[in-house]
LUMDO-323505 format. One record per residue (C-alpha): residue in three letters; x negated, y, z. Coordinates in Angstrom, 3 decimals, always signed. Example, Ala and Ser with C-alpha at 12.3 -4.5 7.8 and 13.67 -1.06 7.14 Angstrom:
BEGIN
+--------+----------+----------+----------+
| residu |        X |        Y |        Z |
+--------+----------+----------+----------+
|    ALA |  -12.300 |   -4.500 |   +7.800 |
|    SER |  -13.670 |   -1.060 |   +7.140 |
+--------+----------+----------+----------+
END
This chain:
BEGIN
+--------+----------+----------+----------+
| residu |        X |        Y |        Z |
+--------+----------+----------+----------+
|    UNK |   +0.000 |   +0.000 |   +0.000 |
|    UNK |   -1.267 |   +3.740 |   -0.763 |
|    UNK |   -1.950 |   +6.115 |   +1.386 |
|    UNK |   -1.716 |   +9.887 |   +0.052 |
|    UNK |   -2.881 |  +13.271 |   +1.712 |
|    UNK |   -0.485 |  +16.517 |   +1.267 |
|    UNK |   -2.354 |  +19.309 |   +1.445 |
|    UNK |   -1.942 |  +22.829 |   +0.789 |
|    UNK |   -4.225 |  +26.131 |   -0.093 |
|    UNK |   -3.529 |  +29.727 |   -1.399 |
|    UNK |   -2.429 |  +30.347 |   -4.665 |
|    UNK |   -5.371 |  +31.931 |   -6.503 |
|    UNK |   -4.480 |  +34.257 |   -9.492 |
|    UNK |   -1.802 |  +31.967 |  -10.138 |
|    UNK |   -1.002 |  +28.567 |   -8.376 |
|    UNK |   -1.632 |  +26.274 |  -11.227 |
|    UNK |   -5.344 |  +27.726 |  -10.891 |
|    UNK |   -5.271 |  +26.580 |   -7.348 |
|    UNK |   -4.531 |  +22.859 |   -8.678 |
|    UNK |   -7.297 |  +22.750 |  -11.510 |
|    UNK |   -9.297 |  +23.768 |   -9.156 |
|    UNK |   -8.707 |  +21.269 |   -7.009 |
|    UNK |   -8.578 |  +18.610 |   -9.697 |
|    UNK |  -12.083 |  +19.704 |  -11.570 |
|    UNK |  -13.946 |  +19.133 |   -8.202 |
|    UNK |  -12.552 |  +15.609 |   -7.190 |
|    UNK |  -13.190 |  +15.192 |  -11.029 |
|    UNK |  -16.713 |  +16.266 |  -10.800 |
|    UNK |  -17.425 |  +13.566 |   -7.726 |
|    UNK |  -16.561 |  +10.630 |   -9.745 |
|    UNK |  -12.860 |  +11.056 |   -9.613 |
|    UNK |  -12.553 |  +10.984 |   -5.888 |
|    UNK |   -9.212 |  +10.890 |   -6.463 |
|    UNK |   -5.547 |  +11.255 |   -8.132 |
|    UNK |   -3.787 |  +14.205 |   -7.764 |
|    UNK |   -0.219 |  +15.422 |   -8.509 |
|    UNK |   +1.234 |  +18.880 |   -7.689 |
|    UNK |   +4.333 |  +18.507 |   -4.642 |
|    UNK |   +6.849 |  +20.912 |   -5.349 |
|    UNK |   +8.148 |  +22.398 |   -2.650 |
|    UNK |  +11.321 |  +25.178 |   -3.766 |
|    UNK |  +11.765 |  +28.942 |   -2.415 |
|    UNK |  +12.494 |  +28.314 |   +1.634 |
|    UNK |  +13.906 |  +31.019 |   +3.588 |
|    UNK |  +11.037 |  +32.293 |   +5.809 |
|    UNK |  +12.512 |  +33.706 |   +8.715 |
|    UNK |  +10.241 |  +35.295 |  +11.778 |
|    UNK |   +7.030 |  +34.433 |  +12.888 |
|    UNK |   +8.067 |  +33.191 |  +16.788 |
|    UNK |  +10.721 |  +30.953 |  +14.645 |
|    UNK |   +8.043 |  +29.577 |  +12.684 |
|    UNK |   +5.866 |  +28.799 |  +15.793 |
|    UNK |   +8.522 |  +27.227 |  +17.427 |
|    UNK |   +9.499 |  +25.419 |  +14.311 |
|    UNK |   +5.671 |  +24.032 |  +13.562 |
|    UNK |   +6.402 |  +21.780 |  +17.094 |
|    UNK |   +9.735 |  +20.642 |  +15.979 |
|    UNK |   +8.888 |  +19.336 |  +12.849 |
|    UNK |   +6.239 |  +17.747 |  +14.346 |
|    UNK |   +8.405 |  +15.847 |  +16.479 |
|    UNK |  +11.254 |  +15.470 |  +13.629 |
|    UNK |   +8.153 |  +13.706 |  +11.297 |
|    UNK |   +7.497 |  +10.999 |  +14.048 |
|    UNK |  +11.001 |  +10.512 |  +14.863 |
|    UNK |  +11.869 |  +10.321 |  +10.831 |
|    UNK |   +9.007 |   +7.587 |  +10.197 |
|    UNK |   +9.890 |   +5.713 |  +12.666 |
|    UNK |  +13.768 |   +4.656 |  +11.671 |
|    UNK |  +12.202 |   +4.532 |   +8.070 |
|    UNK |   +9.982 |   +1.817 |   +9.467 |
|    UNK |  +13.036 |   +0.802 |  +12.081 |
|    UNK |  +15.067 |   -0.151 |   +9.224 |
|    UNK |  +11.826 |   -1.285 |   +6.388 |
|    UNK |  +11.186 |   -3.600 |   +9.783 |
|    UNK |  +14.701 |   -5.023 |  +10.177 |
|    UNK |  +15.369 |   -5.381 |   +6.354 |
|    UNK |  +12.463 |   -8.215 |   +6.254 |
|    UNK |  +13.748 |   -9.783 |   +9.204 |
|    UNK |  +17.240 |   -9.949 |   +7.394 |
|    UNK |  +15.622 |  -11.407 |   +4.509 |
|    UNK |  +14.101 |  -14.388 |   +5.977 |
|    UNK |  +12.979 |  -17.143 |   +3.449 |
|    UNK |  +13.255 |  -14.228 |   +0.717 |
|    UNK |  +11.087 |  -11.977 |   +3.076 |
|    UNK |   +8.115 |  -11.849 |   -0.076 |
|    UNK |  +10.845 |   -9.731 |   -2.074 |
|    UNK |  +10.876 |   -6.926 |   +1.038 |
|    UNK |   +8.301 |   -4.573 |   -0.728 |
|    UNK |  +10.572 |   -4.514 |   -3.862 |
|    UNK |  +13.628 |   -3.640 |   -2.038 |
|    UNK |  +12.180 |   -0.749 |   -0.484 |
|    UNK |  +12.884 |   +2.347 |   -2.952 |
|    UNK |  +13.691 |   +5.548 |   -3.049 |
|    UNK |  +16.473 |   +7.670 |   -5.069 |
|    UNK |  +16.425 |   +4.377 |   -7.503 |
|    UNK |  +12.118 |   +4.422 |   -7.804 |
|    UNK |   +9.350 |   +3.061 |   -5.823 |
|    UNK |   +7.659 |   +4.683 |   -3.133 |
|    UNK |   +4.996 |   +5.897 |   -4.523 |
|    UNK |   +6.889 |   +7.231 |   -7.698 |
|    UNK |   +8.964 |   +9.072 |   -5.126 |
|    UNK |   +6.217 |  +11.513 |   -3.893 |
|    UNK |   +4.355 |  +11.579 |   -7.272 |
|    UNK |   +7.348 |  +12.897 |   -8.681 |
|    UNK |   +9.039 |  +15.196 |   -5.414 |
|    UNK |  +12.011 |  +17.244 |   -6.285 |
|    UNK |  +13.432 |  +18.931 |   -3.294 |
|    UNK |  +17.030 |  +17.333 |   -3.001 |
|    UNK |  +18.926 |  +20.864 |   -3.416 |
|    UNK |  +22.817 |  +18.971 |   -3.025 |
|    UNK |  +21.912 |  +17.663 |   +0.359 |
|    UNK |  +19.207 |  +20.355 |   +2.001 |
|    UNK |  +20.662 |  +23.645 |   +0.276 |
|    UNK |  +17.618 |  +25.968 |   +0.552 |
|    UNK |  +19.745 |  +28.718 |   +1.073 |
|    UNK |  +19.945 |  +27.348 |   +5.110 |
|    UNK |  +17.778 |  +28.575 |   +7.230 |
|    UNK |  +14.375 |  +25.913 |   +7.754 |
|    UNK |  +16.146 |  +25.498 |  +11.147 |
|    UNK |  +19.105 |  +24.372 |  +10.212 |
|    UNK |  +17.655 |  +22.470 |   +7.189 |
|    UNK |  +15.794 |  +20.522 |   +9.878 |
|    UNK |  +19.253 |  +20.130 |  +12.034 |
|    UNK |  +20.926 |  +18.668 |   +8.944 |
|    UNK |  +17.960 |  +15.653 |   +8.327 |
|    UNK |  +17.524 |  +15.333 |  +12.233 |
|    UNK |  +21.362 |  +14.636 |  +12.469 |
|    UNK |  +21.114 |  +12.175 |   +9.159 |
|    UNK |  +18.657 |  +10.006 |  +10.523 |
|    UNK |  +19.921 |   +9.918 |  +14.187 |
|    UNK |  +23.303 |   +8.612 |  +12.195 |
|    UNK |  +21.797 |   +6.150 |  +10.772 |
|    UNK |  +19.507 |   +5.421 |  +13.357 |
|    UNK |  +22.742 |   +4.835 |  +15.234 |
|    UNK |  +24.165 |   +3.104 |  +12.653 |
|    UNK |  +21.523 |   +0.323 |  +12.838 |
|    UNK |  +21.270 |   -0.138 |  +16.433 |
|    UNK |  +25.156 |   -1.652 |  +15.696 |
|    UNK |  +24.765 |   -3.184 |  +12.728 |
|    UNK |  +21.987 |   -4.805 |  +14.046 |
|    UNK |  +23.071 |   -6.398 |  +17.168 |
|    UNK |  +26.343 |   -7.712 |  +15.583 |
|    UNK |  +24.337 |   -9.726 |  +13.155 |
|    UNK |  +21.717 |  -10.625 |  +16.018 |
|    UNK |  +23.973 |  -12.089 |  +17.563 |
|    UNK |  +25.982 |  -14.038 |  +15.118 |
|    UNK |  +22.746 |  -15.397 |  +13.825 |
|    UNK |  +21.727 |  -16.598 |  +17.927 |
|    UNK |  +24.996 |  -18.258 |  +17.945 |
|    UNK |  +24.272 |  -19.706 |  +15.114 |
|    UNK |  +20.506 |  -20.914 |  +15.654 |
|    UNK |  +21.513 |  -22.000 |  +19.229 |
|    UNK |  +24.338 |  -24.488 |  +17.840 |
|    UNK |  +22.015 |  -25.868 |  +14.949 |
|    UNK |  +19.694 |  -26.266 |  +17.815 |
|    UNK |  +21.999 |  -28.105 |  +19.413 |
|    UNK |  +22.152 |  -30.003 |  +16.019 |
|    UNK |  +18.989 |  -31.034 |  +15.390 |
|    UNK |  +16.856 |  -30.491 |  +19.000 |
|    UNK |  +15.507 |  -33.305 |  +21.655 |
|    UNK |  +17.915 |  -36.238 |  +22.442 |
|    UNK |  +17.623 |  -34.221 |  +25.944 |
|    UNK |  +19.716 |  -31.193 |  +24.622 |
|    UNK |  +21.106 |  -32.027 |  +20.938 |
|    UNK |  +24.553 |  -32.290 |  +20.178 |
|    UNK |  +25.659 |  -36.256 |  +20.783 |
|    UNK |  +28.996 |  -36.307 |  +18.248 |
|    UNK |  +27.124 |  -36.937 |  +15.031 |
|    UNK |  +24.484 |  -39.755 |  +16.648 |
|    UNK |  +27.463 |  -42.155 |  +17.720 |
|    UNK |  +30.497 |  -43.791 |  +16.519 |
|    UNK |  +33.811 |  -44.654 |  +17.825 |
|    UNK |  +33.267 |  -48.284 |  +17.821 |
|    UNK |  +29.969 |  -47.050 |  +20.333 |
|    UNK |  +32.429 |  -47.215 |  +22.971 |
|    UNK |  +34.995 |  -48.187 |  +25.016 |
|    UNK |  +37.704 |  -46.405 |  +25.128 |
|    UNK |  +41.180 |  -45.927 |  +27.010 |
|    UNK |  +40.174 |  -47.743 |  +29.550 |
|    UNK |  +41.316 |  -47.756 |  +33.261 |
|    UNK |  +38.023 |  -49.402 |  +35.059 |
|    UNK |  +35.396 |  -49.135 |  +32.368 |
|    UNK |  +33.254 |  -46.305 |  +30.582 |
|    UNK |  +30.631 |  -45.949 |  +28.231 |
|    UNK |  +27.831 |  -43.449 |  +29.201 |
|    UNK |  +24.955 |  -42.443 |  +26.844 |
|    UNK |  +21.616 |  -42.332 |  +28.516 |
|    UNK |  +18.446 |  -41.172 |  +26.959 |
|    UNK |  +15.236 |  -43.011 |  +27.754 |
|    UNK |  +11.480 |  -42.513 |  +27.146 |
|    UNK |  +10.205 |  -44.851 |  +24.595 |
|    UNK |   +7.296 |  -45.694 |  +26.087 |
|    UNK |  +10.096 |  -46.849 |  +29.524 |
|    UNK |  +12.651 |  -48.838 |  +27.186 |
|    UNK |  +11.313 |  -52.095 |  +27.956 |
|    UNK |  +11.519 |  -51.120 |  +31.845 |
|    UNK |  +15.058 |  -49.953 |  +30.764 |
|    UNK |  +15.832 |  -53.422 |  +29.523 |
|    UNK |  +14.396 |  -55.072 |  +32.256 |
|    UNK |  +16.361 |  -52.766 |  +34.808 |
|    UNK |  +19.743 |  -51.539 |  +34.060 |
|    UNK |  +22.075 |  -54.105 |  +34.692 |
|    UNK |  +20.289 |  -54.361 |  +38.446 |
|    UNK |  +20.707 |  -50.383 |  +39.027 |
|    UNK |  +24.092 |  -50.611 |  +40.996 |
|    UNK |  +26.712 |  -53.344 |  +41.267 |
|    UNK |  +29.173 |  -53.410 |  +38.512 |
|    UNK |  +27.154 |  -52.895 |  +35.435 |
|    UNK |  +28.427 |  -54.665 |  +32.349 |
|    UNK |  +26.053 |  -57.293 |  +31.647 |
|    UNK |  +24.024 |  -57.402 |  +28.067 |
|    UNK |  +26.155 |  -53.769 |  +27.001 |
|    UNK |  +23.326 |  -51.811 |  +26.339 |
|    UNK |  +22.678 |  -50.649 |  +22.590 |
|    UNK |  +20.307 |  -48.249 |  +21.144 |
|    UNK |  +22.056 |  -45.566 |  +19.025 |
|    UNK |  +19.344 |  -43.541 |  +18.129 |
|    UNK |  +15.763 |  -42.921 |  +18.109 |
|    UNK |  +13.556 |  -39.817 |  +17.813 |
|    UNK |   +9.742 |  -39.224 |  +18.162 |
|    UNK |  +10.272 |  -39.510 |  +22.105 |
|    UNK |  +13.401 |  -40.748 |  +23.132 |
|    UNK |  +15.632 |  -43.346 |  +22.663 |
|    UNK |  +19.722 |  -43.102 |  +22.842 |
|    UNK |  +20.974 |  -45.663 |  +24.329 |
|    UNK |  +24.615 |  -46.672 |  +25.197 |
|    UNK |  +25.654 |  -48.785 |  +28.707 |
|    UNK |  +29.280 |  -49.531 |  +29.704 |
|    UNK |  +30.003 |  -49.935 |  +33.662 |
|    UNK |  +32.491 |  -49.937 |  +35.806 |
|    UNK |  +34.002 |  -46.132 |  +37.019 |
|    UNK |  +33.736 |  -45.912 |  +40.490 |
|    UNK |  +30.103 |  -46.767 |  +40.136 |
|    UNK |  +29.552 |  -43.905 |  +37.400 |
|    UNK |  +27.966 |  -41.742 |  +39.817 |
|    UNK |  +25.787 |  -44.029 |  +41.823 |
|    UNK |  +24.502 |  -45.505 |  +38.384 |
|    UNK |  +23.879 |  -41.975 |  +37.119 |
|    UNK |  +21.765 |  -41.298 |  +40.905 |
|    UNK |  +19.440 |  -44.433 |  +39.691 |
|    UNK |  +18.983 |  -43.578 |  +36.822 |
|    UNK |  +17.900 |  -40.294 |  +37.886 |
|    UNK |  +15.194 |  -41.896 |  +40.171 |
|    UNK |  +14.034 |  -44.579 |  +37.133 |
|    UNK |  +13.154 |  -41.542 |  +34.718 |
|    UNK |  +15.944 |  -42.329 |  +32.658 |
|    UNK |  +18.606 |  -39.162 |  +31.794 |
|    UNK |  +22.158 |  -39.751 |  +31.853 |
|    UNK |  +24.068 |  -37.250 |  +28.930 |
|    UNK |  +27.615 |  -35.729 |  +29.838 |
|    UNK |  +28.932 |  -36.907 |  +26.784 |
|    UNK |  +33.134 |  -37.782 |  +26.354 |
|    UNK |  +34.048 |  -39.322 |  +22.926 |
|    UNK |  +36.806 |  -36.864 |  +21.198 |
|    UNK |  +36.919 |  -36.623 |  +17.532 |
|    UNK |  +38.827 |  -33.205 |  +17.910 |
|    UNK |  +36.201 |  -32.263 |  +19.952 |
|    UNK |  +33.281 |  -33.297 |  +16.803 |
|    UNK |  +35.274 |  -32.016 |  +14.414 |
|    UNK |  +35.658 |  -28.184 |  +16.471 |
|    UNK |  +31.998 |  -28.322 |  +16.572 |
|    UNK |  +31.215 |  -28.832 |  +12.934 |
|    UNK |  +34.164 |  -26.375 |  +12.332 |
|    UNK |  +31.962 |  -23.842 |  +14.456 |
|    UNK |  +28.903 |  -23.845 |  +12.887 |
|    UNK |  +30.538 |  -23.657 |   +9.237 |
|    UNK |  +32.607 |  -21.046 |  +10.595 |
|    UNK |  +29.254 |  -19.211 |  +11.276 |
|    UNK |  +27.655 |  -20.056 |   +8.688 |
|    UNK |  +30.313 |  -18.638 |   +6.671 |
|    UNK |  +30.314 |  -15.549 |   +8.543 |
|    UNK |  +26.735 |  -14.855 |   +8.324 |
|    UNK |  +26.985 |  -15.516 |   +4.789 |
|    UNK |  +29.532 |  -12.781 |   +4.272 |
|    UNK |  +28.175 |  -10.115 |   +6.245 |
|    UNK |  +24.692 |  -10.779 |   +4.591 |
|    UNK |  +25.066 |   -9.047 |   +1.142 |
|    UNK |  +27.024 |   -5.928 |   +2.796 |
|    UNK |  +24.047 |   -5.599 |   +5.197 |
|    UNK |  +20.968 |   -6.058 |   +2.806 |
|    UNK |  +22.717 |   -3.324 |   +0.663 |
|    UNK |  +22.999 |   -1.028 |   +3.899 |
|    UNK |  +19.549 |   -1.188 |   +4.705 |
|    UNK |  +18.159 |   -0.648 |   +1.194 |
|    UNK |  +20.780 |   +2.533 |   +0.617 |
|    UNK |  +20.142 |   +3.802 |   +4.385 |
|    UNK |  +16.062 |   +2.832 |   +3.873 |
|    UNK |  +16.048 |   +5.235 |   +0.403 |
|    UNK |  +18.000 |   +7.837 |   +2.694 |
|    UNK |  +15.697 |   +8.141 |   +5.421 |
|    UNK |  +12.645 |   +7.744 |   +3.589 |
|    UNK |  +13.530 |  +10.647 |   +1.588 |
|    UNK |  +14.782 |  +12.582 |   +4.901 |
|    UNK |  +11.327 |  +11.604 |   +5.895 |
|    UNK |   +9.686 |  +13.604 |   +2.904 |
|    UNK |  +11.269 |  +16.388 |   +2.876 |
|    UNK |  +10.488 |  +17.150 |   +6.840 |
|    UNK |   +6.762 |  +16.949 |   +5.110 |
|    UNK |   +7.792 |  +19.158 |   +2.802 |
|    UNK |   +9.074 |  +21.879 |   +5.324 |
|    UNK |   +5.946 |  +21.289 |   +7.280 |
|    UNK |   +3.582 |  +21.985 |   +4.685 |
|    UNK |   +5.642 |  +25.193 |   +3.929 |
|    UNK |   +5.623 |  +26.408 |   +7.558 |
|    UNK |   +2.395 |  +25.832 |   +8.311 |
|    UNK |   +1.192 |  +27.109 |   +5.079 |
|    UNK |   +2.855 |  +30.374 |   +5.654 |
|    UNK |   +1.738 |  +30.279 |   +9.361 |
|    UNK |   -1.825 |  +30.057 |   +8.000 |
|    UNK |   -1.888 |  +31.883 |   +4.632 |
|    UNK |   +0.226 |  +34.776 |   +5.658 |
|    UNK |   +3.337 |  +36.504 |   +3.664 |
|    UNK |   +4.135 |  +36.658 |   +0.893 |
|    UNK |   +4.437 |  +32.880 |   +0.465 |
|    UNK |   +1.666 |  +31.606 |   -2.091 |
|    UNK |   +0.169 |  +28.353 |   -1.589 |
|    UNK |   +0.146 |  +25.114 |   -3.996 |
|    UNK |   +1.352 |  +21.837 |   -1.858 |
|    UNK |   -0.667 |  +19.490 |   -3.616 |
|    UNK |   -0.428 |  +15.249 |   -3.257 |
|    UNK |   -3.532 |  +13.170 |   -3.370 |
|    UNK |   -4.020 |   +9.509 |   -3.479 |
|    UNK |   -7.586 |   +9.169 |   -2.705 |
|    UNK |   -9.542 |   +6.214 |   -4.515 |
|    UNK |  -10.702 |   +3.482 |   -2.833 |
|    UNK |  -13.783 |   +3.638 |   -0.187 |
|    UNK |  -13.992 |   +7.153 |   -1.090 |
|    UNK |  -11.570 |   +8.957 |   +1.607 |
|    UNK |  -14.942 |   +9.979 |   +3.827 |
|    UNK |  -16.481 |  +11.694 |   +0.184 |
|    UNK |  -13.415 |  +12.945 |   -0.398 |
|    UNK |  -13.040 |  +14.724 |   +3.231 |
|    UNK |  -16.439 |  +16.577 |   +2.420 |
|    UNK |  -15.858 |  +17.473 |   -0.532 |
|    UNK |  -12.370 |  +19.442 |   +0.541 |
|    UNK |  -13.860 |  +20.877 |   +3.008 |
|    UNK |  -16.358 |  +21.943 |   +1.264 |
|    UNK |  -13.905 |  +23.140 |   -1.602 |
|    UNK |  -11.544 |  +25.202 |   +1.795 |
|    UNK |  -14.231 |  +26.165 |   +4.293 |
|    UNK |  -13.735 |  +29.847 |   +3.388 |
|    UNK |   -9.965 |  +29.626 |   +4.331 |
|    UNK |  -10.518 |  +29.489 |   +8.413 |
|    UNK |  -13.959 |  +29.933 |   +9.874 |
|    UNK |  -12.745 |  +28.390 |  +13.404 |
|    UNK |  -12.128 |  +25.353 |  +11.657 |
|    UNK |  -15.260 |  +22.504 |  +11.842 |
|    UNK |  -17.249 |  +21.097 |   +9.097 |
|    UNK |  -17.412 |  +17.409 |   +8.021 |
|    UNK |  -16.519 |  +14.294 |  +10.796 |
|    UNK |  -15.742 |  +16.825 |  +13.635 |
|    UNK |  -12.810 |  +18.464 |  +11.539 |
|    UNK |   -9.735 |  +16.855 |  +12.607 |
|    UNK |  -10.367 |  +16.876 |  +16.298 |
|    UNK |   -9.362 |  +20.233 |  +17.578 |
|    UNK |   -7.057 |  +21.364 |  +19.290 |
|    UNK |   -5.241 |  +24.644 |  +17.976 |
|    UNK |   -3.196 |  +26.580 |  +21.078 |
|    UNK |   +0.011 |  +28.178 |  +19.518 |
|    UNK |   -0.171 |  +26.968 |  +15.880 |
|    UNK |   -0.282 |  +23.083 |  +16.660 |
|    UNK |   +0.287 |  +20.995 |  +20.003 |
|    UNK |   -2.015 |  +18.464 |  +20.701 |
|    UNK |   -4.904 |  +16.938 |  +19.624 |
|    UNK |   -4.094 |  +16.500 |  +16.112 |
|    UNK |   -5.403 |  +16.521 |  +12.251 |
|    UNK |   -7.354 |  +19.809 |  +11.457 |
|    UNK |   -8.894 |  +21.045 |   +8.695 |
|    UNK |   -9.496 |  +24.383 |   +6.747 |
|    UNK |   -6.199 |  +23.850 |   +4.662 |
|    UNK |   -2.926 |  +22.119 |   +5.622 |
|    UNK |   -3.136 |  +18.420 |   +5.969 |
|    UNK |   -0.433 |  +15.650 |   +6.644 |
|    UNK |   -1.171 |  +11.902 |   +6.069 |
|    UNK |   +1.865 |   +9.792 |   +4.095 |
|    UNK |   +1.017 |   +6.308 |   +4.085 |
|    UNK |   +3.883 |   +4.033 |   +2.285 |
|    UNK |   +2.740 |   +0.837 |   +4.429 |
|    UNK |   +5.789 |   +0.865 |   +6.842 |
|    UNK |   +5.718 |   -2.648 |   +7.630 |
|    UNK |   +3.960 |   -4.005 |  +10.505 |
|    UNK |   +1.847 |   -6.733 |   +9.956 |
+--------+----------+----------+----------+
END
């Protein structure tokens, strides 16, 4: 995945100088990278103590914006499951990939009218993405928790002889039934103690029904095996068999019983499969919504603190670069190299980047001579 710096410096004679210039130096150090101009449209300005006040905000609105876009990129893969390798594809923006997106930024004028103040621009995308945010946190834990229903009875299904489901191992003929003195009981034994279990049940209480053990069913541990004794020994035999290692399953033959069971996990099944498609669709539409909410809180950073640094009237060039491989420390040089005139309290080289700016920025944060925000379009954790 990419990883792009937006940046900003002062329109020269004309802006478009500002980006040749730009591009014929990262050209002239073995194309340190690719560069595309980030169009940012005529925002309303507004006073300098709004400004400062609005630098922190956005700050704050940027973290809280990536991190439902990676919220939802996060939960999307999870919803995929097997088809989890298809994630990156499904993660687009107004109809194009990522990184199309931000080479090719228009400022969405239908749902952040520019005429709005930045304040209230910044209300309307906080708002959208604590919606959706919202949103999510619903969607989310309704399908959570159909899908633990769901694992827990196929579980049940397929687990240890210890804790599966019983109804699809036996048989009615596995039993006998209607009966006033007897009952079958299902009792699941080690392997490596069935011969002791042979050797041993018919002497573990009085009234045992002689030569009425049968194994049912055998896994990689366990055996399931079937005895028939007398009722009002059922508990006493259970107590022994306790003691002997050997585990007696609460298990009552009823067909309407089976049948609910198998009932319930198709009923599931068919529920999760309905509410699937519906949900895959949310989170790609609602991804593409706060991804782009995401960008244009950039956007309105790079504005602000352009004019915060550059002065009125507004001329800068918001400029997008997608440095090339192993060349991001070159690359840092060079720009500051190319900016160092623009703010002489701002470090050279490996130290730019570290200080901390009282008023203009909170925090120990990203420095340099000219505006700088990272956008990395790697929102999945690994």
């Amino acid at each position: 995945m990419a990883e792009f710096w937006l940046v900003s410096a002062p329109g020269d004679k004309t802006c478009q100088q500002t980006f040749d210039k730009l591009c014929m130096t990262t050209a002239n150090q073995n194309m340190l990278s690719t560069n595309y101009k980030f169009a940012i449209p005529d925002l309303k300005v507004g006073t300098l103590d709004i400004l400062v006040g609005l630098s922190d905000d956005l700050g704050k609105l940027d973290a809280y914006c990536e991190s439902v876009t990676k919220k939802i990129a996060q939960y999307l893969g999870d919803v995929l499951e097997a088809q989890r390798d298809k994630l990156q594809e499904n993660l687009v923006a107004n109809g194009v990939d990522l990184v199309t997106y931000l080479t090719r930024f228009q400022w969405d004028l239908a749902k952040y009218p520019i005429k709005q103040s930045l304040k209230n621009i910044a209300e309307i995308i906080g708002k959208q993405v604590s919606q959706i945010e919202t949103d999510l946190r619903t969607k989310s834990q309704a399908y959570n928790s159909l899908k633990g229903n769901l694992q827990n009875l196929e579980r049940k299904a397929t687990g240890s002889l210890l804790t599966r489901n019983l109804g699809d191992l036996v048989k009615k003929e596995d039993f006998v039934l209607d009966s006033e003195y007897l009952q079958t009981l299902l009792v699941v034994v080690p392997k490596s103690f069935h011969h002791e279990w042979a050797a041993k049940y018919e002497q573990l209480t009085d009234m045992v029904v002689p030569r009425s053990s049968r194994i049912l069913y055998e896994d990689d541990e366990n055996c399931l095996v079937s005895v028939t004794v007398f009722r009002r020994v059922v508990d006493e035999f259970r107590h022994k068999c306790r003691e002997n290692k050997f585990n007696v399953r609460d298990f009552q033959y009823s067909e309407t019983e089976m049948a609910a069971g198998k009932t319930e996990i198709n009923k599931l099944e068919a529920d999760k499969k309905k509410q699937y498609g519906p949900l895959v669709k949310w989170l790609k539409v609602n991804f593409g919504e706060c991804f782009t909410a995401w960008i244009h809180v950039k956007a309105l950073r790079v504005f602000v603190e352009s004019v915060l640094r550059y002065g009125l009237p507004v001329n800068f060039q918001a400029m997008l670069l997608l440095p090339h491989k192993k060349s991001l420390r070159k690359l840092r040089e060079v720009l500051n190299d190319l900016y160092s005139h623009l703010d002489n309290s701002a470090m050279s080289g490996d130290m730019a980047g570290q200080m901390d700016i009282p008023g203009l920025m909170m925090g120990n944060v990203d420095y340099y001579p000219y505006v700088f925000y990272k956008i990395t379009t790697d929102l999945i954790e690994k």
